[in-house]
N, C-alpha and C positions, 0 to 999 in steps of 0.2 A: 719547935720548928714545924712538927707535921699538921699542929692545928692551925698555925698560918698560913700553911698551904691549904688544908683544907679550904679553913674559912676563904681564901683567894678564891678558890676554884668557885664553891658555891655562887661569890658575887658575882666571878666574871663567866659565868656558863647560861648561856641564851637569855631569859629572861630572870629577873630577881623574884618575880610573885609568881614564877610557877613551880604548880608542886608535882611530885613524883605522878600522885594519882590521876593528875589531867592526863597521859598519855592513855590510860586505858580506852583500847574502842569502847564505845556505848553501844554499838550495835555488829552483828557479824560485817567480817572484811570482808569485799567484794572489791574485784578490778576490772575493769573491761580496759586494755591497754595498748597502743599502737606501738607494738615492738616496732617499727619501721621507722621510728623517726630519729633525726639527726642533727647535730648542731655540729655544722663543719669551722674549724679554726683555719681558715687559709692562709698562707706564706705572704708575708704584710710587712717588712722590715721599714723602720721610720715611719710609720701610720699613726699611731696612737700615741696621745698625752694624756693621763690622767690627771683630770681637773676638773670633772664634772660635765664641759662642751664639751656634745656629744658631734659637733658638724665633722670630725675627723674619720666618724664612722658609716658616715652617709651611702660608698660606695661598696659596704660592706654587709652582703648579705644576711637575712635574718631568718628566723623561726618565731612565728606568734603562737603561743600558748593561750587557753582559757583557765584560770584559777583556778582550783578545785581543794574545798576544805579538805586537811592531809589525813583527816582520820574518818571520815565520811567523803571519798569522792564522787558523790552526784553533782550531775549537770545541772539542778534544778537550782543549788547552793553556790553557785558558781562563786566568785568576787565579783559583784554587780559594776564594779569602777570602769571594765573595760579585761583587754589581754596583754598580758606580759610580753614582751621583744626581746629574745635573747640574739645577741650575737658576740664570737667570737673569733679570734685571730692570733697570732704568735709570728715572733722575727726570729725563732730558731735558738732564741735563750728563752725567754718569759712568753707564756702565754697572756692573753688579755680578755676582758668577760666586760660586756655591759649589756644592762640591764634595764629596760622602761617600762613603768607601767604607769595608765591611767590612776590618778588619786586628787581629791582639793589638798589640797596642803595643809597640815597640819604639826606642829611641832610646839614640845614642853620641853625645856634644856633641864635635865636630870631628870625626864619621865620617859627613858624606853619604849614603853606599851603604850604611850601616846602619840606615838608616830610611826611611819613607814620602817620595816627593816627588813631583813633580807642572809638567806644565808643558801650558802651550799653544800652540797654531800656529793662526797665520789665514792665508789667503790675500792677497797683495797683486799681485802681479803674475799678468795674462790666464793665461799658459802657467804659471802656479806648481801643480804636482802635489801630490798628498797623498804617491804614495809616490817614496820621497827626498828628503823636503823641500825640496819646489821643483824636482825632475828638474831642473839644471842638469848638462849633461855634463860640466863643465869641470873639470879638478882643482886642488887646492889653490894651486897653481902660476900657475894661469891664469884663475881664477875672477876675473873684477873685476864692476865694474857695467854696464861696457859685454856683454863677452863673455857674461853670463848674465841681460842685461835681459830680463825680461818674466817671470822664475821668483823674486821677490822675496816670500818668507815672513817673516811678523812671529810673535817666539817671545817667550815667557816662560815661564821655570824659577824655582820654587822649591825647592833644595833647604833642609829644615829640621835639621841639625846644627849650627846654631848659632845657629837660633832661638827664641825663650823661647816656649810658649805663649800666645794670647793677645796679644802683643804687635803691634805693626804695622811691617812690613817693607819694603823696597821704595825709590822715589824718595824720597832725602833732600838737605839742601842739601848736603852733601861730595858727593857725588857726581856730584851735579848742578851743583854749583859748577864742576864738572872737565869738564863735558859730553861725560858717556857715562850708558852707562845701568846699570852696573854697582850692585851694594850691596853695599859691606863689612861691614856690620853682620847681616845675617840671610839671603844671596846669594836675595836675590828679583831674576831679574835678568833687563833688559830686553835682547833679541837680534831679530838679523836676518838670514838668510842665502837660501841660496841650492839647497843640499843638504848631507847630512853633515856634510865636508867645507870646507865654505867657510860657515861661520856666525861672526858676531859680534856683542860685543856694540854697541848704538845709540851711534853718534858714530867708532867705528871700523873700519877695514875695510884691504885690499891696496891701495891706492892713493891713500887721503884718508883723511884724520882731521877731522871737524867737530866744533867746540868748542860747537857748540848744542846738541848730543844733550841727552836727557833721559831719566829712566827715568819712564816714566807710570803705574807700576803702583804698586799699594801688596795689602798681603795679609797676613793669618794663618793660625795654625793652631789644634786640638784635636784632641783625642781623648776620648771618654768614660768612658774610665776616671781621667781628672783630676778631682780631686776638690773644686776649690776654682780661683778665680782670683784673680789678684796675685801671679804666680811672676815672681820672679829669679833669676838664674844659678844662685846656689848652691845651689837648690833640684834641681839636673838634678841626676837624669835625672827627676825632678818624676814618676816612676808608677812601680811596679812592673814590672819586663818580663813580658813574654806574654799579661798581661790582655788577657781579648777585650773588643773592642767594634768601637766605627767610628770613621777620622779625619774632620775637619773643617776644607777650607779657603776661606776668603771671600778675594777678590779685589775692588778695584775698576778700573778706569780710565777717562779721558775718552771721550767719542762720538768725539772730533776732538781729534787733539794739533798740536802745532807742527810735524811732522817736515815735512822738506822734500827727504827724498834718498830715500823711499821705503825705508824702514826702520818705518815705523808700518802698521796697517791704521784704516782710514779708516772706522767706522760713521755708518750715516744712519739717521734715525725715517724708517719705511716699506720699508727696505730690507733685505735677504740679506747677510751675508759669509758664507766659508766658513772652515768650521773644524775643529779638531778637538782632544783632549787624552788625555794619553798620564801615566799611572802608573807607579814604579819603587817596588818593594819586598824585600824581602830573604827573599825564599820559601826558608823550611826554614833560616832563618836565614844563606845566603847574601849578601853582599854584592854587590847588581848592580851593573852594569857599565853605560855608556852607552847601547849601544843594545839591551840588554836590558829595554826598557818595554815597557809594554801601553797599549791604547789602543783606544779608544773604538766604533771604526769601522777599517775599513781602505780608508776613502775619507772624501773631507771630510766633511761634514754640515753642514746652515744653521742658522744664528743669526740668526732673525727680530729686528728693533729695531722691534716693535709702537708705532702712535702712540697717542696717550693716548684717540682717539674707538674705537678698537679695542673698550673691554670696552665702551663702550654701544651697538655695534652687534649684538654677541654676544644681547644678552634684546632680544625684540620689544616696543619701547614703544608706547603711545598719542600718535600725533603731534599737536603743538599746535597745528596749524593745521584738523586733526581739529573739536577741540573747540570751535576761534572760529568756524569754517562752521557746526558746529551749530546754537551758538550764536544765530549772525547767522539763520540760519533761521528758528528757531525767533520770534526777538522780529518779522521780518517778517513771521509768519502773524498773530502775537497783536495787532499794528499793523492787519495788512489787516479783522483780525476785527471791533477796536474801531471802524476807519473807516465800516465795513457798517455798523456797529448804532447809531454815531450820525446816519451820514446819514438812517438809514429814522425814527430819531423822528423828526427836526428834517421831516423827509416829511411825519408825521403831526401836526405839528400847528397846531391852527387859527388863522385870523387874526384879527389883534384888530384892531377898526374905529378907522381915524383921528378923533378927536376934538379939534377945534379949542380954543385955550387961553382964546380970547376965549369961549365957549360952557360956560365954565367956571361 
């Protein structure tokens, strides 16, 4: 049973043809990084459909990023396609993440590394780094939960080679039945590690297997050169290759999942996690390799979970309590006025002489 799971894991963890040794830098890391920047999720309930159209997001603030290879971040190496558009939103259960970037369209049904994919990293654990995924020193060998506690990074990969457009990917009941966070049908697939090296996917790991895992993500895709939706299989490669345009992917998951081993990140309304997301595409028609992505930043960045009084504090209003002081003012001068003016008649006028009944 453990070498099925291993063997599972192997297939379904980022890329299939990438090996341990591609994550090594090749040259000293260097960051020059804008701690300052932000990707705010604001209070959105009923906004978003995940289906690929993205018109639902229009009114939906963004953050444009320029690409930067994840292991070499210079400008000069940029992703020549164009800059990534992140935005986000939440209805107070599920967050939501979509994602655009310039690319011509490209797609092999069963080749991964031959088209657009996309994943995320949040931070979980205090000491968890951006670079290395989680800087745990430990190697594959040695890596558990004890040995690299406090560097515990929460990932999600979509690779789309064998996903339909449009469709929706991600936690299903097979898989979730089997409690990991794996998905065989479109690999939107829920992970957790520690650095390069020592990632898996949720419910497995070198030391314990938990039969609770779950994958809590679900997600699609597009691109704009599709010209219609309601694609099935037999429709791939469903576009023409090399049309330009841009991809599109929608993501959702819970604020708050079940996890219980520190495999999940944790969002709160009012709060920061950190984060960041990383690109792979197949420049000059290349096949990339694992850790040949691009990404975002080359340090985390925050993902504000704005609470729903957020956008009315933003426009200056007229407070209600304003207008009932007014109010109240106003009817006490018009009181005090009326009291003045009838005391002073009732002042002015004369007395009428008592006249007895019998005198009648």
């Amino acid at each position: 049973m453990l070498g099925r799971n291993s063997a599972l894991v192997t297939i379904l963890i980022l890329a299939q043809t990438a090996s341990l040794n591609s994550h090594h830098e090749s040259a000293h890391w260097s960051c020059d990084s804008n701690t300052d920047i932000h990707v705010r999720a604001d209070f959105k309930p009923g906004t978003i459909t995940l289906d690929g159209q993205v018109d639902d997001w229009k009114d939906i603030d963004g953050s444009a990023f320029s690409v930067l290879p994840a292991l070499d971040p210079d400008a000069d190496k940029a992703y020549n396609g164009g800059k990534m558009t992140v935005k986000a939103s939440h209805d107070g259960k599920d967050v939501f993440f979509m994602l655009q970037v310039d690319g011509d369209y490209t797609y092999s049904e069963g080749y991964s590394n031959k088209t657009a994919s996309v994943a995320f990293m949040f931070q979980i654990g205090e000491n968890a780094s951006y670079h290395r995924m989680g800087g745990c020193e430990e190697g594959p060998d040695t890596c558990t939960n004890k040995s690299c506690k406090g560097h515990e990074v929460d990932l999600m990969h979509f690779s789309i080679g064998k996903a339909i457009p449009g469709r929706l990917y991600g936690g299903n009941l097979v898989d979730n039945s089997e409690g990991n966070g794996g998905d065989r049908f479109g690999h939107l697939v829920d992970l957790y590690g520690w650095n390069p090296h020592c990632r898996y996917l949720d419910g497995y790991g070198p030391s314990v297997n938990d039969t609770s895992a779950q994958n809590d993500w679900k997600g699609t895709w597009w691109h704009s050169s599709l010209t219609h939706s309601g694609f099935v299989k037999d429709d791939s490669p469903y576009a023409s290759s090399n049309q330009s345009g841009a991809y599109y992917f929608e993501f959702s998951r819970p604020l708050r999942t079940m996890d219980r081993l520190q495999q999940d990140a944790q969002f709160t309304i009012g709060k920061a996690n950190k984060m960041s997301v990383a690109f792979w595409y197949p420049v000059d028609g290349k096949p990339w390799h694992g850790s040949g992505h691009f990404s975002i930043s080359c340090d985390w960045i925050l993902l504000d979970i704005l609470p729903e009084s957020f956008e009315l504090t933003k426009v200056p209003q007229r407070s209600p309590w304003d207008a009932a002081t007014a109010f109240s003012l106003l009817f006490s001068v018009v009181a005090f006025c009326i009291s003045i003016f009838v005391g002073h008649r009732v002042s002015r006028t004369k007395n009428i002489p008592f006249t007895p009944m019998n005198n009648l």
